[in-house]
C-alpha positions as CSV (number, residue, x, y, z in Angstrom):
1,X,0.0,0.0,0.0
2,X,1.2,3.4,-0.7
3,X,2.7,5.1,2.3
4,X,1.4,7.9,4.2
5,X,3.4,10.8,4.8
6,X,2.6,12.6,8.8
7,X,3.6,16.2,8.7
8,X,2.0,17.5,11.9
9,X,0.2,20.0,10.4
10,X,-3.1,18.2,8.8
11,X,-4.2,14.6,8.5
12,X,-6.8,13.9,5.5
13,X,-9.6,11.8,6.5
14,X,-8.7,9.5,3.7
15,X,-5.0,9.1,4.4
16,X,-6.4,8.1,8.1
17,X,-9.0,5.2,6.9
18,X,-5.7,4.6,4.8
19,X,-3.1,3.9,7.7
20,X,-6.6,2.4,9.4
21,X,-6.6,-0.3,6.8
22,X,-2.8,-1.4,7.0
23,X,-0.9,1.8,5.0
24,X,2.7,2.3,6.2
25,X,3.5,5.6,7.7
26,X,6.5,8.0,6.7
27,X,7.5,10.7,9.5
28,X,8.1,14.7,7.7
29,X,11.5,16.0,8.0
30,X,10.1,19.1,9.4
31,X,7.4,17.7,11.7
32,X,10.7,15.5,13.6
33,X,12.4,19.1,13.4
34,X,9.3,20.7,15.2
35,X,9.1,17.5,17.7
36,X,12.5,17.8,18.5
37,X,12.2,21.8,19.3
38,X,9.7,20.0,21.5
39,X,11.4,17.9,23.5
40,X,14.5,20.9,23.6
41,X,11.6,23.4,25.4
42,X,11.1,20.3,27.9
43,X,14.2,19.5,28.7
44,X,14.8,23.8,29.2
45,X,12.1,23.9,31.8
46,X,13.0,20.9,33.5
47,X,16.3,22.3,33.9
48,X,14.9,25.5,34.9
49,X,13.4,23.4,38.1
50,X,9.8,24.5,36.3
51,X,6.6,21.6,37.6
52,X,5.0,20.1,34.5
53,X,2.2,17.9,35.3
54,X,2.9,14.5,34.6
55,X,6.7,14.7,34.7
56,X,7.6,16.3,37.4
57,X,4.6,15.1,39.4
58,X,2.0,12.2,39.5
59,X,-1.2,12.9,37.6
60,X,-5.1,13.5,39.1
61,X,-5.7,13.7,42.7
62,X,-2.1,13.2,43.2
63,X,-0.4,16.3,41.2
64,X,0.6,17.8,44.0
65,X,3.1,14.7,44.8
66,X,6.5,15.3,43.1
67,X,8.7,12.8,40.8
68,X,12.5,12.8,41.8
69,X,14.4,12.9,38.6
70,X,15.9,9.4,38.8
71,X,12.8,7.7,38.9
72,X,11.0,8.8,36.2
73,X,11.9,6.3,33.8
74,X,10.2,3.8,36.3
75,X,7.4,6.5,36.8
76,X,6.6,5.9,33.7
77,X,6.3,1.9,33.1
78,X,3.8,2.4,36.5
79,X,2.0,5.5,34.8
80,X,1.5,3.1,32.0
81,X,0.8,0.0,34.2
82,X,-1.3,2.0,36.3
83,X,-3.6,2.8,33.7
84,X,-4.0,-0.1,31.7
85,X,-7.6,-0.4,32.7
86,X,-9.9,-1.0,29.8
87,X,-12.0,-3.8,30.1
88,X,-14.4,-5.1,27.5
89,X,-14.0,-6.6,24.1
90,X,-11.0,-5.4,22.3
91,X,-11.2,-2.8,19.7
92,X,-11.2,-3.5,16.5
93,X,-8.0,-2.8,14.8
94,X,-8.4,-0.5,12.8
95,X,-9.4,1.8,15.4
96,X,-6.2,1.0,17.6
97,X,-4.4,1.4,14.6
98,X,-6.2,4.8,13.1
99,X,-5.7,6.3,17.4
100,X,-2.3,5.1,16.9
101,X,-1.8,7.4,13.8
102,X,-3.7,10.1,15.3
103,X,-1.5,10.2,18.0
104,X,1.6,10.5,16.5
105,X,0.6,12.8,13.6
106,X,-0.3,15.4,17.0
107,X,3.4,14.3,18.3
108,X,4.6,16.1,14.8
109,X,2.7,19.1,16.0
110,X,6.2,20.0,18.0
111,X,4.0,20.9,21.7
112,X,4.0,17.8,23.8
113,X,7.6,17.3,24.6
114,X,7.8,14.0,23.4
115,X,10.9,12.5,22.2
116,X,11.9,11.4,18.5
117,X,11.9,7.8,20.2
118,X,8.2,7.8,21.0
119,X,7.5,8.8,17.5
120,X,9.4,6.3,16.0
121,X,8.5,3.9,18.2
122,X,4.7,4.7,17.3
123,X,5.8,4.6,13.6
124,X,7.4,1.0,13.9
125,X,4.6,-0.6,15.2
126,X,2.5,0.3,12.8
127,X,4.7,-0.4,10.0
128,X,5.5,-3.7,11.7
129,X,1.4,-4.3,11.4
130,X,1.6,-4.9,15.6
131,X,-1.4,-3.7,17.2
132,X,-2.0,-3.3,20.6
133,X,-5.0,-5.2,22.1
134,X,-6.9,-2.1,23.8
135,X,-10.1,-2.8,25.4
136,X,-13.6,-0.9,24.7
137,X,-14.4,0.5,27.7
138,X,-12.3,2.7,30.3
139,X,-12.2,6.3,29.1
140,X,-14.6,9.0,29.7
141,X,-13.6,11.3,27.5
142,X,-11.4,13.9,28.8
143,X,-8.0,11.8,27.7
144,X,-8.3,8.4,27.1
145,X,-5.7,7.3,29.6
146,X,-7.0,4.4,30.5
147,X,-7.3,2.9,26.8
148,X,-4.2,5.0,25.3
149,X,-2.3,3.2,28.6
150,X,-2.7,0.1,26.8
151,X,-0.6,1.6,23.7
152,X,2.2,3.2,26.1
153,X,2.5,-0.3,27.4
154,X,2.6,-1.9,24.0
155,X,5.6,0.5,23.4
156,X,7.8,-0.5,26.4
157,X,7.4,-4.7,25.5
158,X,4.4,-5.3,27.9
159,X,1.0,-6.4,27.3
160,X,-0.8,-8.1,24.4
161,X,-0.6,-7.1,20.8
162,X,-2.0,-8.7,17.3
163,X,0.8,-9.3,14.6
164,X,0.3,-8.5,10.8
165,X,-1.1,-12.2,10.8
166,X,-4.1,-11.3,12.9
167,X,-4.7,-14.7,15.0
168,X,-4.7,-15.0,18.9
169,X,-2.9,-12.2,20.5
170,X,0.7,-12.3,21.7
171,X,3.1,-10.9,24.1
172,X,4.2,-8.2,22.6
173,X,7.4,-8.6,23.7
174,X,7.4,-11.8,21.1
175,X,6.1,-9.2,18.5
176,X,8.4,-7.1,18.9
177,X,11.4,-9.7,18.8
178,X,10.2,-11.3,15.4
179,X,9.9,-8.2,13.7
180,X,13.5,-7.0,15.2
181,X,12.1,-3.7,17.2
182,X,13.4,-3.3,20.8
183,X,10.8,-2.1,24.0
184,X,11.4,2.0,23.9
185,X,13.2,3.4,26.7
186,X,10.6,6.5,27.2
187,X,11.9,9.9,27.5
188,X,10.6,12.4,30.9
189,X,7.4,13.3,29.0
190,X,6.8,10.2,26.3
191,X,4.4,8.8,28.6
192,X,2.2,11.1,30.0
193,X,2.3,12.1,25.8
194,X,0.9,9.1,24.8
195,X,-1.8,8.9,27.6
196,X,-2.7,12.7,27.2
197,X,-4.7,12.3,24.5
198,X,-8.1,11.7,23.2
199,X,-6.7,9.4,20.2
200,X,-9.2,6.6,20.3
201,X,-12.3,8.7,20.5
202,X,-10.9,10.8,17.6
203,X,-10.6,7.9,15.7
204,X,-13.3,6.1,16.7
205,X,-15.7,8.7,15.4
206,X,-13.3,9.5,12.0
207,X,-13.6,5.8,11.0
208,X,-17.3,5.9,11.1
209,X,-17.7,9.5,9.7
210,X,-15.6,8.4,6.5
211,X,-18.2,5.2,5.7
212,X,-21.1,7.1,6.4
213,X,-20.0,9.7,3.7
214,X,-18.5,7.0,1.4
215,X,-22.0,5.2,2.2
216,X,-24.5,8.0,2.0
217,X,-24.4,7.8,-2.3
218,X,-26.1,4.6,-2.0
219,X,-28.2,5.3,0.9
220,X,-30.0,8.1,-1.4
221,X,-29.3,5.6,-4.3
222,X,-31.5,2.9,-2.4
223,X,-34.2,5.5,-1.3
224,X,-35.1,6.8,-4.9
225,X,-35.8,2.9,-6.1
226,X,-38.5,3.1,-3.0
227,X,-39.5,5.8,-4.7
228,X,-39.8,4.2,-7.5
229,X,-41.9,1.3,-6.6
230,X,-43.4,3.4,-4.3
231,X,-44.5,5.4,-7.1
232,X,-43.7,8.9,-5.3
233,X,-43.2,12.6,-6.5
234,X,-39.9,13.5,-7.5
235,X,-41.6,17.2,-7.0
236,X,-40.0,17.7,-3.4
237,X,-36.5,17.9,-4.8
238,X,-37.4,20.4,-7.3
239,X,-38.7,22.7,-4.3
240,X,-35.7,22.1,-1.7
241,X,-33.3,22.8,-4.5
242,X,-34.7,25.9,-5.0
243,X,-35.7,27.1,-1.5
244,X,-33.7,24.4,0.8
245,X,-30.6,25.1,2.9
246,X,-27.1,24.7,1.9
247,X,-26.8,21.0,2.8
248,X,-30.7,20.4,1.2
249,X,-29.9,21.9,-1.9
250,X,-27.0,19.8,-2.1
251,X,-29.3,16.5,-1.9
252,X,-32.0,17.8,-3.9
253,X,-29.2,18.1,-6.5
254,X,-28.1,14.8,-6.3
255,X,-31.1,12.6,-6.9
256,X,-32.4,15.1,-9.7
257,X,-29.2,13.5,-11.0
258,X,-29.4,10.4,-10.3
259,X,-33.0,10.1,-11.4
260,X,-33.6,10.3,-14.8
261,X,-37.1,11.0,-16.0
262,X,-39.5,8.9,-16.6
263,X,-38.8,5.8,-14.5
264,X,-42.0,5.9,-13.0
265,X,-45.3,7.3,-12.2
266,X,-46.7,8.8,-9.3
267,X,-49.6,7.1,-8.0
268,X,-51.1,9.6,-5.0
269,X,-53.0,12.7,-5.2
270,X,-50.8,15.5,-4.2
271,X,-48.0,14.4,-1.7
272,X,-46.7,11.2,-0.4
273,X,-45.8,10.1,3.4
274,X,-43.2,12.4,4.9
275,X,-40.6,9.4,4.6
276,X,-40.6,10.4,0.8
277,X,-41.6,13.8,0.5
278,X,-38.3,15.0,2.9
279,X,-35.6,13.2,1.9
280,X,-33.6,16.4,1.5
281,X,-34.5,17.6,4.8
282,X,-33.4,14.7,6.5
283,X,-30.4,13.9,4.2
284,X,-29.7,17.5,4.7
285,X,-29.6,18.0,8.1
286,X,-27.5,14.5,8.2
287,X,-24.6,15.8,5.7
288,X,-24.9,19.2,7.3
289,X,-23.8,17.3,10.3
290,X,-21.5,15.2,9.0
291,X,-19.7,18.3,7.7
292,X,-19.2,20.0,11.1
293,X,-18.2,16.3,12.5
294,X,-15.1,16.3,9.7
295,X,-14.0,20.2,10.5
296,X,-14.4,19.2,14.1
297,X,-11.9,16.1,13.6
298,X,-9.6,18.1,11.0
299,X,-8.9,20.1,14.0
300,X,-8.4,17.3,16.5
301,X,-6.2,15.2,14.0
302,X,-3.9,18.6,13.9
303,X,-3.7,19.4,17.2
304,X,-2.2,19.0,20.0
305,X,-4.6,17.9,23.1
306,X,-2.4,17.2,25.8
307,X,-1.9,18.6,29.0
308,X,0.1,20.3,29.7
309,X,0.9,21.8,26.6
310,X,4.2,23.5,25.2
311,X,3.8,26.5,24.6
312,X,6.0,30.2,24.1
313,X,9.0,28.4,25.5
314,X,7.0,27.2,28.7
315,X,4.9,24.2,30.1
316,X,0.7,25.3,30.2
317,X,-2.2,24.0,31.8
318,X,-4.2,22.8,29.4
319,X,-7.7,22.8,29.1
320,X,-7.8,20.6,25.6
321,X,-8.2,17.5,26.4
322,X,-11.7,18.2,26.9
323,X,-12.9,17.9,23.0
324,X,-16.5,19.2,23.7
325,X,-17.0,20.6,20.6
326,X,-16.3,17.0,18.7
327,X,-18.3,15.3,21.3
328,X,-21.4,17.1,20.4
329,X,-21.1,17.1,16.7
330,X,-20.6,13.6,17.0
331,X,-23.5,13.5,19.2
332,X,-25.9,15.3,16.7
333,X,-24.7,12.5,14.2
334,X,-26.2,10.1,16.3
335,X,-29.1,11.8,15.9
336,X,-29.1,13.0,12.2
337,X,-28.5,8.7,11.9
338,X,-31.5,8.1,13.8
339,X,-33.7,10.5,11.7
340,X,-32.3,8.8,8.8
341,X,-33.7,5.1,9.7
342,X,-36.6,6.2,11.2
343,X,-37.7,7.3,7.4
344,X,-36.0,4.4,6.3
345,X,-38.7,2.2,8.6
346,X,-41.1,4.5,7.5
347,X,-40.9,3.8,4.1
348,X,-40.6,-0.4,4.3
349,X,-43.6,0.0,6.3
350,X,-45.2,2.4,4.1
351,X,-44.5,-0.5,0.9
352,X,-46.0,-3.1,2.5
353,X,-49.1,-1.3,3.4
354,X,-51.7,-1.2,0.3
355,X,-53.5,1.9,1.7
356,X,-50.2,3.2,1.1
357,X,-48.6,2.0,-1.4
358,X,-51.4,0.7,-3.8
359,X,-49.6,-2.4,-3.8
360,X,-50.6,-6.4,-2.5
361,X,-50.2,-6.5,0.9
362,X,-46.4,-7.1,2.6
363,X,-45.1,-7.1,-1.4
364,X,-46.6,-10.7,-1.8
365,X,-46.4,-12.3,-5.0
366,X,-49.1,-14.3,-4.1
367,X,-51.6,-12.9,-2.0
368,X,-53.3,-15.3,1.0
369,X,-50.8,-17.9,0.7
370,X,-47.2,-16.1,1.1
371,X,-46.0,-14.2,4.1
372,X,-43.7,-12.0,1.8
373,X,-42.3,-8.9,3.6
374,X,-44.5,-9.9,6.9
375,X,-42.2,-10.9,9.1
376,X,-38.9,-9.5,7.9
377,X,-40.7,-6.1,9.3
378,X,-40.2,-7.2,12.5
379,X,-36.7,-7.3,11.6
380,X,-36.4,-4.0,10.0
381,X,-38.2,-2.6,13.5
382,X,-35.8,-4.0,15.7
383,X,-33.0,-2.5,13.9
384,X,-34.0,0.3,14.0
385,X,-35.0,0.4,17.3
386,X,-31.9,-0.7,18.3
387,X,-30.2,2.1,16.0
388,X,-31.9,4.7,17.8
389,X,-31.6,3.6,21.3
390,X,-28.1,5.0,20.9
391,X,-29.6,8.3,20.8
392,X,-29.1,8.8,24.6
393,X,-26.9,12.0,24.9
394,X,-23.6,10.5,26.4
395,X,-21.8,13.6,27.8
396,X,-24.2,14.5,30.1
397,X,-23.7,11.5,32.3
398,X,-20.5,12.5,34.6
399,X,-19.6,11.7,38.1
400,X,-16.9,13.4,39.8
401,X,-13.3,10.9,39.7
402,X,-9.5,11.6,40.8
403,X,-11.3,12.8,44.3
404,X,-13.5,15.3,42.6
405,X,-10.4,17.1,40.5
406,X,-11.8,16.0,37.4
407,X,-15.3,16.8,36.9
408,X,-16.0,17.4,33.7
409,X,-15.8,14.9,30.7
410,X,-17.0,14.8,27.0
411,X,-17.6,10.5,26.8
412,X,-16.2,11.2,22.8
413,X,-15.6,6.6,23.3
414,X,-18.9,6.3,24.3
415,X,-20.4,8.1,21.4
416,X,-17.9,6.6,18.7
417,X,-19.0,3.3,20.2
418,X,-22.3,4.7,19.4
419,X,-22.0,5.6,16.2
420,X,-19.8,2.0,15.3
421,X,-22.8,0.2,16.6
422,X,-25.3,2.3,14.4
423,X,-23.5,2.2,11.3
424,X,-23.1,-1.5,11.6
425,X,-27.2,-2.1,11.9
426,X,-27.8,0.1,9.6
427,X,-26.2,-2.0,6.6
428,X,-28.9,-4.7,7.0
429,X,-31.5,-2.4,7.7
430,X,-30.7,-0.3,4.5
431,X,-30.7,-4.4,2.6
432,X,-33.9,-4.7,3.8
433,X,-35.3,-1.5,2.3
434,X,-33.2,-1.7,-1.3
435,X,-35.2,-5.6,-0.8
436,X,-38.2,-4.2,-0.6
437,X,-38.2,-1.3,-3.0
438,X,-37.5,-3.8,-5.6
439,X,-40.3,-5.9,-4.7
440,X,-42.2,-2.8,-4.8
441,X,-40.6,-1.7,-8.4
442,X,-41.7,-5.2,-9.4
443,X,-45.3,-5.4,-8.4
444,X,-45.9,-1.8,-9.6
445,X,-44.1,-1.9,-13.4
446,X,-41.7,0.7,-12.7
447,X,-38.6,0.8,-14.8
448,X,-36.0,3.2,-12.7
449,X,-32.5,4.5,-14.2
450,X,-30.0,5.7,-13.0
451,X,-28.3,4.6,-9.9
452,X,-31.8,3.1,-8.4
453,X,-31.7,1.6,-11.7
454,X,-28.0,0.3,-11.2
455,X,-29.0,-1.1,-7.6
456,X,-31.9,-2.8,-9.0
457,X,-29.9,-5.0,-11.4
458,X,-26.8,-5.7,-8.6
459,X,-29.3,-7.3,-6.5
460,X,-30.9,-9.3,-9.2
461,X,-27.6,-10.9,-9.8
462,X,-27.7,-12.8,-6.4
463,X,-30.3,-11.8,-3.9
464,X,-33.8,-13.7,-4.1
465,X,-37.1,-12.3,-3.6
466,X,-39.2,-12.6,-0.2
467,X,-41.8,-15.6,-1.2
468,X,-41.5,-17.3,1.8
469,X,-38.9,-19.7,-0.7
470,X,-36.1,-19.6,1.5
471,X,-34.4,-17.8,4.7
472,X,-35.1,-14.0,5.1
473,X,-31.3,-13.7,6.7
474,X,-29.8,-15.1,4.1
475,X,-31.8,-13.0,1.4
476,X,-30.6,-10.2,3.3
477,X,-26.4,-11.3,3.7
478,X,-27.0,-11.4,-0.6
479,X,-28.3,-8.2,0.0
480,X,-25.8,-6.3,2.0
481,X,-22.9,-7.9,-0.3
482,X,-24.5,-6.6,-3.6
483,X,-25.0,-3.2,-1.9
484,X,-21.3,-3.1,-0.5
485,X,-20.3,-3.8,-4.5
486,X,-22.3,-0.8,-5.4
487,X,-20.7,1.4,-2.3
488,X,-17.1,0.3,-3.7
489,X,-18.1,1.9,-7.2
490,X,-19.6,4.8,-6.4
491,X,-16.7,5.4,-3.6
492,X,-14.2,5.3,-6.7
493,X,-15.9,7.9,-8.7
494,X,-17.1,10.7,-6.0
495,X,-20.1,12.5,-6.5
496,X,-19.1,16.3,-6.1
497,X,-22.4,17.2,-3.7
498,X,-20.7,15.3,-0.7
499,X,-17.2,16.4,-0.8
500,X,-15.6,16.7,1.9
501,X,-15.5,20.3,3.9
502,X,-11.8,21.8,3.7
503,X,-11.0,23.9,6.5
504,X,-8.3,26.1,6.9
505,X,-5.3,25.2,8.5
506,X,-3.9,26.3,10.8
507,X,-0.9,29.2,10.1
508,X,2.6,27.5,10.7
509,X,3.8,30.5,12.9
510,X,1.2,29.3,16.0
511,X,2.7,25.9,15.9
512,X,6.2,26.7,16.2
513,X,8.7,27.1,19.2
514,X,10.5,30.1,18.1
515,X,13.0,30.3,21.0
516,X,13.6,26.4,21.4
């Protein structure tokens, strides 16, 4: 795989899913040069006898306790050891891996302290395809210490890793060996530098906002064949492009594309069910959301979120590694998502009703003797109920920890946990519907083009129809693996409405240490 260059300074969404998905990792000339100014600002104001929180000192409730110079190398294998407390299934690897990268492109930034050693050492594991096993659950949001602990330990030769192989984990230690890496040997701040840090919620929620906007082509793709079968007025697209927001105009654009005329007929008087008629409404407000998610995360993949921070030739307090802003965009994604499948339910529901749809009841071929689309319903429901029992707003729940010091939290892991689970239901539950609609299209003679058009003719390759001739979970696997063909395609050729946002960076002058 082409390699992925860190500089520090930004890190593209797709060059993270890249590194996510096995890419090697190059380090900048000039974000080592900036890292290194770093660590000479560090060692300046330790010299100077100046406290820096974590170095000098233990952490939380216990900051005011200092750390004599010769023990903090072995301050920081029990800073490490001390907060290896996730519990829970183990992340998936590309998460640890895309936290990993996240980490060490904010290293580059030149404002932690960190040593060239840490960032190498970050580098070689990734390169070596050794991932730390880091459990699910243990941070709440306001640094992931107890999950990025896991990684700091990785990097001195203790705990348990996956190799390039995948398998059973292994002592990393045994990793480490085959691949001919040594444990690092952490410099005074490399520690507290990789716990500091809010890696694995950043990239928790960056991995899931990149499929949903790979993914949201064919989500709209899959809609306009229910409105095909559906027989429903393309009318509402014409009106939001012309009078819609930003984000609706942009959606009304797209399936006036994507749906040439004369593919159908509508079949109502008027207007259809609001699961129709607002598609770019609700698509709107969800890439509207998705766009302040990405400018959100374009700063937090940039920046430096540790605390204390480097700053003017001096160690800061830091306030950052609160990222409140991300936490509630990501948040409102949850609930843009929900909105989403709750029109996606509407409008399977709305197919199978005849009052509705003018169709035979449940899309049966054979009406009184097949159950058809009967019972998977009750599957599409409890998808989607189980999508938007997520909803639940997850940085309002805080108590008090480190004897009441910390008191404030964002739970960014809790709501990329979230958002992982919701995007994963929502694959069959979006099967289900592109099932359906081409019942629908079926029963009703309509002939869509386009991309509906396109999805209609992937499914007919290998997914059966619902006439009680076989098992609805398999007929919706079929499904999901013809749509996930579709999503491949249409993720090679970009459609320019859902490009990503491109925020300004930041100027280099902030980000340097001018007197180090």
């Amino acid at each position: 795989m082409t390699s992925v260059v860190l500089t520090g300074e930004d890190l593209p969404l797709p060059g993270l899913v890249a590194i996510a998905d096995g890419a090697p990792v190059l380090l900048s000339d000039a974000g080592m040069a900036r890292l290194a100014a770093g660590q000479a600002v560090l060692e300046a104001a330790l010299a100077r006898g100046d406290g820096v929180y974590g170095t000098t000192s233990m952490v939380g409730a216990f900051k005011d306790n200092p750390v004599a110079p010769e023990d903090r190398p072995n301050y920081a294998l029990r800073l490490a050891q001390s907060h290896c407390l996730g519990v829970g299934a183990a992340l998936p690897v590309r998460v640890v891996r895309a936290a990993m990268a996240a980490r060490l492109n904010a290293l580059l930034g030149g404002h932690t302290g960190a040593s060239p050693g840490l960032a190498h050492g970050l580098r070689d594991l990734l390169n070596a395809g050794i991932t730390p096993i880091v459990p699910e659950y243990g941070s709440i949001g306001c640094a992931d210490v107890g999950l990025m602990g896991h990684v700091g330990a990785a990097l001195m030769g203790e705990g348990q890793a996956l190799g390039p192989e995948g398998g059973a984990p292994m002592a990393v230690r045994i990793l480490l060996r085959r691949h001919n890496l040594a444990p690092m040997s952490p410099g005074p701040k490399d520690m507290m530098s990789v716990l500091s840090s809010n890696a694995v919620g950043v990239a928790g929620v960056a991995l899931v906002a990149a499929e949903l906007r790979a993914r949201l082509p064919l989500l709209l793709g899959v809609y306009s064949l229910s409105c095909a079968g559906f027989g429903a007025f393309g009318i509402p697209w014409e009106a939001a492009r012309r009078t819609g927001m930003a984000a609706e105009i942009r959606i009304a654009r797209f399936l006036q594309r994507i749906n040439p005329p004369g593919g159908w007929t509508p079949r109502r008087n008027l207007q259809d069910p609001l699961s129709f008629r607002c598609m770019p409404q609700i698509g709107g407000a969800f890439l509207a959301t998705l766009d302040r998610v990405e400018i959100a995360l374009a700063h937090g993949l940039a920046r430096c979120d540790d605390n204390p921070i480097l700053l003017d030739g001096r160690a800061m307090t830091s306030g950052a590694s609160l990222p409140l802003t991300l936490a509630l965009d990501a948040q409102a994604l949850v609930l843009a998502l929900c909105h989403y499948v709750r029109g996606v339910l509407g409008r399977i529901l709305a197919l199978c009703r005849e009052d509705l749809s003018g169709l035979p009841r449940n899309l049966t071929f054979d009406p009184g003797r097949q159950v058809a689309f009967g019972a998977a319903t009750k599957l599409a429901a409890d998808l989607s109920t189980a999508i938007l029992r997520e909803s639940t707003p997850a940085s309002l729940y805080q108590v008090p920890v480190a004897n009441g010091f910390e008191d404030e939290a964002s739970y960014l892991p809790s709501i990329a946990r979230a958002l992982r689970l919701q995007c994963t239901l929502l694959h069959p539950l979006v099967a289900l519907e592109a099932m359906a609609a081409r019942q629908a299209v079926r029963l009703s003679g309509a002939t869509p083009g386009g991309l509906a058009g396109e999805i209609m003719a992937r499914l007919a390759c290998d997914t059966p129809w619902l006439d009680d001739g076989g098992a609805v979970a398999d007929a919706v696997a079929r499904a999901e693996t013809a749509l996930a063909a579709v999503a491949g395609r249409l993720a090679a050729d970009p459609a320019p409405e859902f490009r990503h946002p491109d925020p300004a960076p930041a100027p280099i002058a902030e980000r340097t240490h001018e007197d180090a």
